[in-house]
C-alpha positions as CSV (number, residue, x, y, z in Angstrom):
1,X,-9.3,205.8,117.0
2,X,-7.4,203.1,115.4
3,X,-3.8,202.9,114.2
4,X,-2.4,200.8,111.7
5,X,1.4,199.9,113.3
6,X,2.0,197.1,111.1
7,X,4.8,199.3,109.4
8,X,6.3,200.2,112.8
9,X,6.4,196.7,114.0
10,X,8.0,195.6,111.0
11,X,10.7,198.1,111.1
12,X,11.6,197.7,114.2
13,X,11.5,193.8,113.8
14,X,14.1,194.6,111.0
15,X,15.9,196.9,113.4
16,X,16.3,194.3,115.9
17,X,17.5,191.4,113.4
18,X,20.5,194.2,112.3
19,X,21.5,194.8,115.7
20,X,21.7,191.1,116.5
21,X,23.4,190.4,113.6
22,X,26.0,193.4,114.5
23,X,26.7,191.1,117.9
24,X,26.4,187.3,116.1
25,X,27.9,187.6,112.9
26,X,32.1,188.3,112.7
27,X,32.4,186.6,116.0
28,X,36.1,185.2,114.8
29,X,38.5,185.3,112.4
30,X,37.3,181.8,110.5
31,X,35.6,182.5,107.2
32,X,33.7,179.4,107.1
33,X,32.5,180.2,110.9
34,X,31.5,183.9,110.1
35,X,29.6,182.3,106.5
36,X,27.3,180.2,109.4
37,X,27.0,183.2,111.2
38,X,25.0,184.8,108.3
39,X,22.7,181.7,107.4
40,X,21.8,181.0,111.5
41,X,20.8,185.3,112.3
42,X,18.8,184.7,108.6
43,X,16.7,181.8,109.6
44,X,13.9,181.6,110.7
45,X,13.1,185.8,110.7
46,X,14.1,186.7,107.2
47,X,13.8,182.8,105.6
48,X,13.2,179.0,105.9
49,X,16.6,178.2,104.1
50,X,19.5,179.8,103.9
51,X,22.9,178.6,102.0
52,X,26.2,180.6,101.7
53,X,28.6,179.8,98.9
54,X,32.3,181.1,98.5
55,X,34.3,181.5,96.2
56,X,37.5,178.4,96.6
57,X,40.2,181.3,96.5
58,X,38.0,182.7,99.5
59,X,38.7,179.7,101.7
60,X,42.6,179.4,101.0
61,X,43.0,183.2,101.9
62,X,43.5,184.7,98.1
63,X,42.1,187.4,96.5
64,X,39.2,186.2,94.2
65,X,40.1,186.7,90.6
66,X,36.7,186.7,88.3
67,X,36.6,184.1,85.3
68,X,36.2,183.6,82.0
69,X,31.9,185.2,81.3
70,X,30.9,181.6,80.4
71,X,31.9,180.0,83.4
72,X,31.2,179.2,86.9
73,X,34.3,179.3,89.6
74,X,34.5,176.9,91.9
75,X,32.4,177.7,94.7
76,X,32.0,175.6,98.2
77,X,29.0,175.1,100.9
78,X,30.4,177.2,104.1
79,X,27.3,177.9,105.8
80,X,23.3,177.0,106.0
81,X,20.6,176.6,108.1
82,X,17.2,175.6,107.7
83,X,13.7,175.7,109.8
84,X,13.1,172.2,108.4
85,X,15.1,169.5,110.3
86,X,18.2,169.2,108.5
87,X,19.1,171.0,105.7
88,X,17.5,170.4,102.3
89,X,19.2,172.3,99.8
90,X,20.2,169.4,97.9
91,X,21.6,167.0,100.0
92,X,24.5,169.4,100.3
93,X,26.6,169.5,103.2
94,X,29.0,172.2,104.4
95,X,32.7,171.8,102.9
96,X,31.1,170.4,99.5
97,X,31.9,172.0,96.0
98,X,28.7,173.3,94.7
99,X,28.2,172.6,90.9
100,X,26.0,175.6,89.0
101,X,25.9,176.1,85.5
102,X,27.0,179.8,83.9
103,X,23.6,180.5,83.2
104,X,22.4,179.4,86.6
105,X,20.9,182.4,88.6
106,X,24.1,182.2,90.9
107,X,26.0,182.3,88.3
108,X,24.1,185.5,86.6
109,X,24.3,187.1,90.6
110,X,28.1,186.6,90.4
111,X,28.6,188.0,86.8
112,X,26.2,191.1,87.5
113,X,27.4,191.7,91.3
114,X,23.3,192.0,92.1
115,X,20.6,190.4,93.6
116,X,17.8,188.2,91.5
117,X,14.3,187.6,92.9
118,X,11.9,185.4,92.4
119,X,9.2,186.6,94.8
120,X,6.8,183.8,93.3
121,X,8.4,181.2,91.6
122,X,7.2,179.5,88.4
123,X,7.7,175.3,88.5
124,X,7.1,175.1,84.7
125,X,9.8,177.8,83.5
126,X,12.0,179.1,86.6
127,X,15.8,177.9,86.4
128,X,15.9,177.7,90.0
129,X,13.3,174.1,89.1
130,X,14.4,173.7,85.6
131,X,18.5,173.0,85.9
132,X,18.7,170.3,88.6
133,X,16.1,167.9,88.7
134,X,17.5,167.0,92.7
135,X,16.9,170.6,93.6
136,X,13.4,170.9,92.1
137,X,12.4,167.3,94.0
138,X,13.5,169.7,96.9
139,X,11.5,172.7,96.5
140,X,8.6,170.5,96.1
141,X,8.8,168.6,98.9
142,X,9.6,171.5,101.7
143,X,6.7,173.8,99.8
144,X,9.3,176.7,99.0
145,X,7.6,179.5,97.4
146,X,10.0,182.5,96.7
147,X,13.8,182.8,96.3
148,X,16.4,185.3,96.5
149,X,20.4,185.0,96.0
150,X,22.7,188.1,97.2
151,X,26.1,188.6,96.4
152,X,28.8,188.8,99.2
153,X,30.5,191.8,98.2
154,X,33.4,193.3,100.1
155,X,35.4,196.5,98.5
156,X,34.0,195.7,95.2
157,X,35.2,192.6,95.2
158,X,32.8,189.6,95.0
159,X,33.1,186.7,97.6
160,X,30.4,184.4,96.9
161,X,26.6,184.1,97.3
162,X,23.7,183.8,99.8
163,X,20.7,182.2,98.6
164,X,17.6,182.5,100.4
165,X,14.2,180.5,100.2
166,X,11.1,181.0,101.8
167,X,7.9,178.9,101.9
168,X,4.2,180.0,102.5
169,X,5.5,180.4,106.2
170,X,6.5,184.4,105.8
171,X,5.3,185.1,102.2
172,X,6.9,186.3,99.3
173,X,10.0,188.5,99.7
174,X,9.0,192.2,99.3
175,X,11.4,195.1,98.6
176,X,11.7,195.9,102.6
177,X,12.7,192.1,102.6
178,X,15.1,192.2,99.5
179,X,16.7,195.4,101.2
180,X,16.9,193.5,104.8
181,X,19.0,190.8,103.4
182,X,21.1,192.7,101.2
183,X,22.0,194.8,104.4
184,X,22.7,191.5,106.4
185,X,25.0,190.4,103.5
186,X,27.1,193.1,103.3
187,X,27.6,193.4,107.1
188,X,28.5,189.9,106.6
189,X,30.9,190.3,103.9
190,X,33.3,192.3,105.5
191,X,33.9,190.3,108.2
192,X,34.7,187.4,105.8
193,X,36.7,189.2,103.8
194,X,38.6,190.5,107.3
195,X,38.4,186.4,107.5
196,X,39.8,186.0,104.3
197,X,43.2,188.7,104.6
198,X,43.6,187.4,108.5
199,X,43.6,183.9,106.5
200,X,46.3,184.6,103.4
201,X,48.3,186.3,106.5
202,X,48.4,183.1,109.0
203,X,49.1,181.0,105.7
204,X,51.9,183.4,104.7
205,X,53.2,183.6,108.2
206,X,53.5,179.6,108.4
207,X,54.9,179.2,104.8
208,X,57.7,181.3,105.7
209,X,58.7,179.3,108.8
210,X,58.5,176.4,107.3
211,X,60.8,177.5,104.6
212,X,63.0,178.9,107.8
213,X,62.9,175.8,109.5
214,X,65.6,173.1,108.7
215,X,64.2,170.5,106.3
216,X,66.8,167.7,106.9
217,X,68.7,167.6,110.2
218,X,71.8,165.3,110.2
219,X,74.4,164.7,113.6
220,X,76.7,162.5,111.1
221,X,78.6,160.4,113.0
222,X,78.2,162.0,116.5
223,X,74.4,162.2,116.6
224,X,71.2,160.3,115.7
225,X,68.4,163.3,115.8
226,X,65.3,163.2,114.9
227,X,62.6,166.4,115.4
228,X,59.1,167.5,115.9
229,X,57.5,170.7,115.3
230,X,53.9,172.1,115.6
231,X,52.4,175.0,114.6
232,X,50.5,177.0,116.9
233,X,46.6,176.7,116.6
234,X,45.3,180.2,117.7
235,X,44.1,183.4,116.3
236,X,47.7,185.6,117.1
237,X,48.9,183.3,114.4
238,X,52.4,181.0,114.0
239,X,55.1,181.6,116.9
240,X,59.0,181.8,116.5
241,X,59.7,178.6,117.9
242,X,63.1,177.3,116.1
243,X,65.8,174.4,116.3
244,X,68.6,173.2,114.6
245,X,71.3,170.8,114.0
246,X,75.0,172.2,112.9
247,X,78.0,170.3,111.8
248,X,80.6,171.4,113.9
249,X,84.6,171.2,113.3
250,X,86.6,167.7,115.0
251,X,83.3,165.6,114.0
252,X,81.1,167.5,116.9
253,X,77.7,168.6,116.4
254,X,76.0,171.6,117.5
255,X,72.2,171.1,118.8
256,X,70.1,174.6,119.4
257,X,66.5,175.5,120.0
258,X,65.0,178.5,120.8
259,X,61.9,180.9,121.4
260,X,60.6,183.9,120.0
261,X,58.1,186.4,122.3
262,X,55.5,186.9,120.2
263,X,53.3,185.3,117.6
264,X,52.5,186.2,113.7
265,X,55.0,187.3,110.4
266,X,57.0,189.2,112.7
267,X,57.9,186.5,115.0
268,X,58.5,183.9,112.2
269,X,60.4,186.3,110.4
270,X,62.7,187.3,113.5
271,X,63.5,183.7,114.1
272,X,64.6,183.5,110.7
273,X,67.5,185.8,111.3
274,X,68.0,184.2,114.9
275,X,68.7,180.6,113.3
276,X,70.8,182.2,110.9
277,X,72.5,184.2,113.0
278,X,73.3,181.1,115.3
279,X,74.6,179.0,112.3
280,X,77.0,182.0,111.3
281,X,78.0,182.0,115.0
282,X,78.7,178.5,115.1
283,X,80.6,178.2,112.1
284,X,83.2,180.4,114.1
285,X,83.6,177.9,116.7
286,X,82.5,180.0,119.7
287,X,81.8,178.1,122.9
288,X,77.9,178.3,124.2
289,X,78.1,181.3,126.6
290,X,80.4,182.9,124.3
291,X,77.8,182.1,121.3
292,X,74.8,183.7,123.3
293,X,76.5,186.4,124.5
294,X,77.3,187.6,120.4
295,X,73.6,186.8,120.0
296,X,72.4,188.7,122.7
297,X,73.8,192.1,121.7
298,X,72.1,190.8,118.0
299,X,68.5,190.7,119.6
300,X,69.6,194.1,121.9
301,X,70.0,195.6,118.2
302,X,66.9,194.7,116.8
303,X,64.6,195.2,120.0
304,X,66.8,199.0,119.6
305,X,65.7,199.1,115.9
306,X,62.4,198.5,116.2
307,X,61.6,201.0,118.8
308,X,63.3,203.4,116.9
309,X,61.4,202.9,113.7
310,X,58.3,204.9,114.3
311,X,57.2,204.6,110.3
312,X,56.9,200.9,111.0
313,X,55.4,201.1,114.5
314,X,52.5,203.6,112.8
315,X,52.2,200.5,110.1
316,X,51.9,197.7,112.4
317,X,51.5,198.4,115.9
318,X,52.1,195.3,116.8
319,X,56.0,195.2,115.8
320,X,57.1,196.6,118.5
321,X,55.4,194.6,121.1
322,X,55.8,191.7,119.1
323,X,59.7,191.5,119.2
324,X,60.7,192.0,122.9
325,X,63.3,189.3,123.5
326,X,63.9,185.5,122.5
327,X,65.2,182.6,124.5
328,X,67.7,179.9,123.5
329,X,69.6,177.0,124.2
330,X,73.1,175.8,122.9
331,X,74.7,172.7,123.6
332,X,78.1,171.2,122.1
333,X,78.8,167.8,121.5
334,X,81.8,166.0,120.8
335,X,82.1,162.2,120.0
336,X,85.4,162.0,120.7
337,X,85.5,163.0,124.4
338,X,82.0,162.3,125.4
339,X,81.7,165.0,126.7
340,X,78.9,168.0,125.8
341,X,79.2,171.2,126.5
342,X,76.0,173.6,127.0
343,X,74.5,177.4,127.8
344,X,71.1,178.7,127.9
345,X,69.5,182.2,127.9
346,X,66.0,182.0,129.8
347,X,64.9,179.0,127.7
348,X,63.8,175.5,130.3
349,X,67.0,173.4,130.4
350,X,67.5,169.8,128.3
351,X,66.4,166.4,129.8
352,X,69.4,164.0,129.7
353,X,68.3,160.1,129.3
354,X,70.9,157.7,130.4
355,X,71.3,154.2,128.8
356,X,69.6,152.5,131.6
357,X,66.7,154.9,131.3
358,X,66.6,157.4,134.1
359,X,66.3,160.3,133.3
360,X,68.2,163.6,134.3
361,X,67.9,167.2,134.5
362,X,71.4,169.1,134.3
363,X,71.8,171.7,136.8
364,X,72.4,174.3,134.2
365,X,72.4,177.9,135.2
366,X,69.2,179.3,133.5
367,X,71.1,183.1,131.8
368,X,68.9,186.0,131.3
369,X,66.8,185.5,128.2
370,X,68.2,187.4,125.1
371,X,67.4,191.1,124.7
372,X,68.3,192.0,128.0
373,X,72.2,192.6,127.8
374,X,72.1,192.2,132.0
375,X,74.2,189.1,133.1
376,X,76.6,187.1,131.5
377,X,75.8,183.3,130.2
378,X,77.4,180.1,131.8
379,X,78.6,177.5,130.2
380,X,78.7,173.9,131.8
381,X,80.3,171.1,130.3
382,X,79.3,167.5,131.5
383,X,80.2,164.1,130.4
384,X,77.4,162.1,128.3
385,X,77.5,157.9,128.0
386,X,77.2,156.7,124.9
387,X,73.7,156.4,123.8
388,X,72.2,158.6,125.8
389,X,69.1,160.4,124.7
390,X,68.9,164.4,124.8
391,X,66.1,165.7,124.6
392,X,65.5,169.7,124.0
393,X,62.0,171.3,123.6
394,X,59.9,174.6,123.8
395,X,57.5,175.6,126.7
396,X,54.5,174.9,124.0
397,X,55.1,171.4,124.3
398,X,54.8,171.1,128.1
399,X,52.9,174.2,129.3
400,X,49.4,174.5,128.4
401,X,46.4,176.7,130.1
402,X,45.5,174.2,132.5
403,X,49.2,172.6,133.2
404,X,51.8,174.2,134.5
405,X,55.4,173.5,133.4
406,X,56.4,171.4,136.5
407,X,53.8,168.9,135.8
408,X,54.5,169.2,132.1
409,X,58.2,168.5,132.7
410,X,57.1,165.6,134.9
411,X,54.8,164.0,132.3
412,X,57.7,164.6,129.5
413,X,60.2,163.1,131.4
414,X,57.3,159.9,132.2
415,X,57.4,159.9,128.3
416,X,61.3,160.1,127.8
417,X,61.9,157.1,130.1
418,X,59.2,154.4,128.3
419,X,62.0,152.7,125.6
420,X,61.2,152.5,122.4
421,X,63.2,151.2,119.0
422,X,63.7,154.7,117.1
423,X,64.1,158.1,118.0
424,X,60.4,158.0,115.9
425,X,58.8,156.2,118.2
426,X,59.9,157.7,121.4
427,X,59.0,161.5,120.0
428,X,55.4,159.7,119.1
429,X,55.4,158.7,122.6
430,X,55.8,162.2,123.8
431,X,53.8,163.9,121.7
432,X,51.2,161.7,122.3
433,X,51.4,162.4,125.9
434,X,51.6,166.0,126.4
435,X,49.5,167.3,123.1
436,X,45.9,166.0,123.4
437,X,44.9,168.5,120.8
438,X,46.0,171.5,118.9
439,X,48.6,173.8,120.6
440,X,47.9,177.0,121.7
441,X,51.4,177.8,121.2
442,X,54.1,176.7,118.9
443,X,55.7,173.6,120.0
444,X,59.3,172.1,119.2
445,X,61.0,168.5,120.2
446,X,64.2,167.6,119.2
447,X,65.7,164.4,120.2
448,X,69.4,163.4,119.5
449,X,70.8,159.8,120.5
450,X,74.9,160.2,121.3
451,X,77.2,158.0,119.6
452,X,81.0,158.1,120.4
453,X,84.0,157.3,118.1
454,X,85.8,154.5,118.4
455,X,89.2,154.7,119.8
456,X,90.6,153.2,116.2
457,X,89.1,155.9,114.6
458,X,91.4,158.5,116.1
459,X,95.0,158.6,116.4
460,X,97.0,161.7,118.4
461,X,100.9,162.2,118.6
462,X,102.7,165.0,120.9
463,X,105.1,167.1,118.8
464,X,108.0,169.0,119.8
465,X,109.0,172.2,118.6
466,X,111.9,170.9,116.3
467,X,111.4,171.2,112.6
468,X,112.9,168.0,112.2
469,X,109.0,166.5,113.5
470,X,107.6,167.7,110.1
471,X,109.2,164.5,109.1
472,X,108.0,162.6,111.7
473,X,104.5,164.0,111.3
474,X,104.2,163.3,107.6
475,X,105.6,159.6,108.6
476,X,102.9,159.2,111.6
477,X,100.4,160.3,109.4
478,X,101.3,158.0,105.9
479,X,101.4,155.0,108.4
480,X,98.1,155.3,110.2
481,X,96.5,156.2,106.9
482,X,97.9,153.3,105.6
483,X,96.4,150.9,108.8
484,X,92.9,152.9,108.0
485,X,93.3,151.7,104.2
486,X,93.3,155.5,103.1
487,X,96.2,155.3,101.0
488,X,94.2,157.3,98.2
489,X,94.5,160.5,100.9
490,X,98.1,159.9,101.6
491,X,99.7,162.6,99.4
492,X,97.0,164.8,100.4
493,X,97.4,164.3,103.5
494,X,101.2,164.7,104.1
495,X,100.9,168.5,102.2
496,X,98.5,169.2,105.2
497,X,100.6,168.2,107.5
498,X,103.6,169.4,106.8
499,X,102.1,173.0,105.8
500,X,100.2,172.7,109.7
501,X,103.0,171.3,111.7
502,X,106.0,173.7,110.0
503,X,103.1,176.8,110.8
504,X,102.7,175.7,114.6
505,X,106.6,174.9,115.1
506,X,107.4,178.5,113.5
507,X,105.2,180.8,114.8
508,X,103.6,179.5,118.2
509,X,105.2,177.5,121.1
510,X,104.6,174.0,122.5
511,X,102.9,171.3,123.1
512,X,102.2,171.0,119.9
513,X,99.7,168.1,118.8
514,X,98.8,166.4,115.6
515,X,95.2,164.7,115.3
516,X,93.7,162.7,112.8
517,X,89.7,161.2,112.6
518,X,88.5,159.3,110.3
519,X,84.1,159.5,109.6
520,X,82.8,160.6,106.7
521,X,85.6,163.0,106.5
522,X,89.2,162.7,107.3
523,X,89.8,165.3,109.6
524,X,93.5,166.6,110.2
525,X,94.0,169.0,113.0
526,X,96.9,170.3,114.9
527,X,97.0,172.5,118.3
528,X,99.4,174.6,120.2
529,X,99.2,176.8,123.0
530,X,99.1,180.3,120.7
531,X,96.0,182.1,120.6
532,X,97.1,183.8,117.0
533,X,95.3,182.8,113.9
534,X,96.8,182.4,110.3
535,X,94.9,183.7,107.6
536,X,94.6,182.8,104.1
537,X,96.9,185.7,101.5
538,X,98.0,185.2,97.9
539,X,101.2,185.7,97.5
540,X,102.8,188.1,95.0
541,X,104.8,186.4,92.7
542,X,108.6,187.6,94.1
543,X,107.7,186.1,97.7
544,X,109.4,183.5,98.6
545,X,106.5,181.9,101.2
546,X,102.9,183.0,102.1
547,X,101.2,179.9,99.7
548,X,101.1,177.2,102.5
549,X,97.3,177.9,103.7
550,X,96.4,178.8,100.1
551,X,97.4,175.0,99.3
552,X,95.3,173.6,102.0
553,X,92.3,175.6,100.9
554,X,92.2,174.2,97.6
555,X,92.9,170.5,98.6
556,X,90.5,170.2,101.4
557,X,86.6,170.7,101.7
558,X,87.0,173.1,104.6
559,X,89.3,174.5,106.8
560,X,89.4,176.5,110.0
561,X,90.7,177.7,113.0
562,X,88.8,176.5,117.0
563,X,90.3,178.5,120.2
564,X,90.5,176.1,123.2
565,X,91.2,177.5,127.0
566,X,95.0,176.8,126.2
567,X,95.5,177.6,122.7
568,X,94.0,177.2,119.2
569,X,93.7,174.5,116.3
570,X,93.9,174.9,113.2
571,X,91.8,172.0,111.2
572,X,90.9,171.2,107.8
573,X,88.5,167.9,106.5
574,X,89.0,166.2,103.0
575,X,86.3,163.9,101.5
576,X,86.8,160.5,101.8
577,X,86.7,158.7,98.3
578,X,84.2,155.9,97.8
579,X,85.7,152.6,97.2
580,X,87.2,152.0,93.5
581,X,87.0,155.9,93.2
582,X,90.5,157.2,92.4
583,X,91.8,159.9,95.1
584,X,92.6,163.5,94.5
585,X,95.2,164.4,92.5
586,X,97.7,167.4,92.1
587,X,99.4,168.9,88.9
């Protein structure tokens, strides 16, 4: 008895090439990876050559918008193989635009959304010979005999096309053939289109933190800063690594960085409201533990919101253990003193390089990271020489898979200490050193060289509490205005004063001092030991007082009140006008 298995062989030949391509093909989350994928499981069972072409708008993450009937859209290479050594189709190689003509069979394949075989192909009248002269010296020379393109098709929506050839080597495709490779296409098209959504998602995620990222950092006078910032290079997407500089009252400058648990849109978005939350905070002239402590009942609120929301859980699953806490570091400094105050919730503490190069890690206590509401946040204020380097950074920049954070804070430190002209090159030096390749986590440098004020660019007087000093203050204040060359500020200035130093004499006690700096501001400020704050009113028109603060406001750029250990002070900072500019005036 014989029995003709040729059928049975065949199909479970087919069987086997689906279930390997079930295990090969979708391996990642890279759509020119899983288009390779397809054309490697194709050859050599189903055909000699294999090239896959997206659609451009595949490969940047968007959705694929057909075009106009008489037109081709712009296609690249993303994946072939061939039996032959190399691969032939053309010369083309993968990442190369692929030019077809609309009435190419491609082209026809895109516009119908169906496969076109040509189980025997005709050298006198086929298009696949007839339109490119290159490709038909091709088909000649490797012997191929029969040709099929598929379209990569995911919910309707067309991705690109796989073209397959075959020589005398397996024979014409059949229908069992045409129906194979169809089969193998569309298991490959929705993993690129998964590729392609993961893709628009990761692009989405990093355009928003880079819109929530500073763009410009200035330290003014106080600080020269410079900043690096790296994206993370993994599949869970862009992390909530953040930093920032912030122009602080009395010419200081406020230097933050901080970490978000987590990875993807979620992270960068939370980070978003961190930074800004830190800036509002700042503005109010908190001191660090203070600062962290406000932000630490913030995160306590949103880790309570999240896990409350079980809408947006059932949406995303991820939210909730994406957002479980953030880590942060807040330092103060202020060129006038020297000296820099700082607090940290669970973040790794600041590297301190001294003028003569060594470098230094402050003993600073580490606070529980933010989120957890447990134990309170210490602040430690230390004095800083003059052009000294501080150096803040995440743990992706010196914690890695194989390294540890105590060698990487060794090897950044190695890096801190070799000199260098610029902040530019120092940061190149360190980046250099500790990322060899792409991050597996988001990492963040930010370097700030200290500069202090000169001692002729601040005057101080001690004030008693008799109202005859308004006088005396508004004289103080004309003549070191005067010595500065300010005299454009002068009547300015002595409204300022006078409205300050009556306020302080009136309604809080001594000692009572008056302050002036001169940057790229002139900053007025005068302390006293109450811890009440006037506020801005506008008076009705039968009171006889109430419009002192209401003048300042409108003749000064800012103005504010800072709490101290001992008392308060009230500030206020006027623009400096450029030279031949005339000064402000009043009516």
């Amino acid at each position: 008895m014989v029995i003709d298995v040729t059928e049975r062989w065949r199909a479970q030949e087919r069987l086997a090439l689906l279930n390997d391509a079930s295990v090969r093909i979708g391996s990642t989350l890279d759509v020119t990876r899983t288009a390779q994928e397809l054309a490697d499981v194709a050859v050599p069972a189903l055909a000699d050559f294999v090239a896959v072409d997206l659609l451009d708008s595949v490969l940047r993450g968007e959705e694929p918008v057909p075009g106009p009937v008489d037109s081709t859209p712009t296609m690249r290479r993303c994946g072939q193989q061939s039996v032959h050594e190399g691969c032939p189709e053309a010369g083309l190689a993968v990442g190369e635009t692929v030019q077809r003509s609309p009435t190419s069979p491609i082209a026809r394949c895109l516009l119908k959304g169906e496969s076109l075989v040509e189980p025997v192909l005709d050298f006198t009248t086929s298009a696949w010979v007839t339109e490119d002269p290159v490709r038909a010296a091709v088909i000649r020379e490797f012997g191929f005999r029969s040709v099929m393109v598929a379209p990569v098709q995911a919910r309707g929506i067309t991705l690109g096309a796989a073209t397959f050839f075959r020589s005398r080597r397996l024979g014409p495709f059949a229908a069992d053939d045409v129906q194979l490779a169809e089969e193998l296409v569309a298991r490959a098209a929705v993993c690129v289109d998964n590729a392609r959504r993961f893709t628009r998602e990761r692009a989405a995620a990093r355009v928003m933190q880079q819109n929530l990222l500073p763009h410009e950092l200035t330290g003014g006078s106080a600080l020269e800063v410079a900043s690096w910032y790296f994206p993370a290079d993994a599949p869970s997407g862009v992390g909530g690594d953040w930093f920032d500089v912030i122009p602080l009252s009395g010419a200081r400058v406020a230097l933050v960085v901080g970490d978000v648990v987590g990875h993807g849109i979620n992270a960068a978005a939370t980070m978003g409201r961190l930074r800004t939350a830190v800036r509002t905070l700042a503005n109010l002239d908190l001191p660090p533990d203070e600062l962290l402590a406000r932000l630490d009942d913030l995160v306590i609120g949103l880790v309570k919101t999240h896990r409350a929301d079980p809408a947006a859980d059932a949406g995303n699953p991820s939210v909730a253990s994406t957002f479980m806490g953030a880590s942060c570091l807040y330092a103060v400094y202020d060129p006038v003193s020297r000296r820099c105050s700082m607090a940290r919730a669970g973040h790794l503490p600041p590297l301190i390089v001294g003028p003569d190069g060594a470098v230094d890690c402050p003993d600073l206590p580490a606070g529980p990271p933010l989120g957890l509401g447990s134990l309170p946040f210490e602040a430690v204020e230390l004095e800083v020489a003059e052009g000294s380097l501080i150096a803040l950074y995440t743990n992706g920049l010196i914690e890695t898979r194989d390294r540890d954070i105590e060698v990487g804070l060794s090897l950044l430190s190695g890096a801190l200490a070799v000199p260098g002209e610029t902040l530019k090159d120092i940061g190149g030096n360190v980046i250099k050193s500790l990322l060899t390749g792409p991050p597996s986590d988001d990492a963040a440098l930010l370097l700030a060289r200290t500069h202090a004020l000169d001692a002729q660019q601040v005057a101080s007087w001690e004030l008693t509490c008799d109202p005859a000093e308004v006088g005396t203050a508004r004289g103080l204040a004309a003549r070191q205005l005067a010595e500065w060359g300010m005299d454009d500020l002068l009547f300015t200035t002595e409204l300022i004063v006078s409205e300050l130093v009556t306020n302080a004499i009136r309604h809080a006690t001594a000692p009572i001092t008056l302050r002036l700096i001169r940057q790229d501001a002139l900053i007025c400020e005068v302390s006293d030991s109450s811890s009440t704050s006037p506020r801005l009113r506008h008076a009705r028109t039968t009171d006889e007082g109430g419009r002192g603060l209401f003048i300042v406001a409108q003749l000064t750029r800012r103005w504010g009140t800072r709490y101290t250990p001992t008392g308060k002070i009230i500030w206020t900072e006027q623009s400096v006008p450029s030279e031949g500019g005339a000064g402000d005036e009043v009516d």
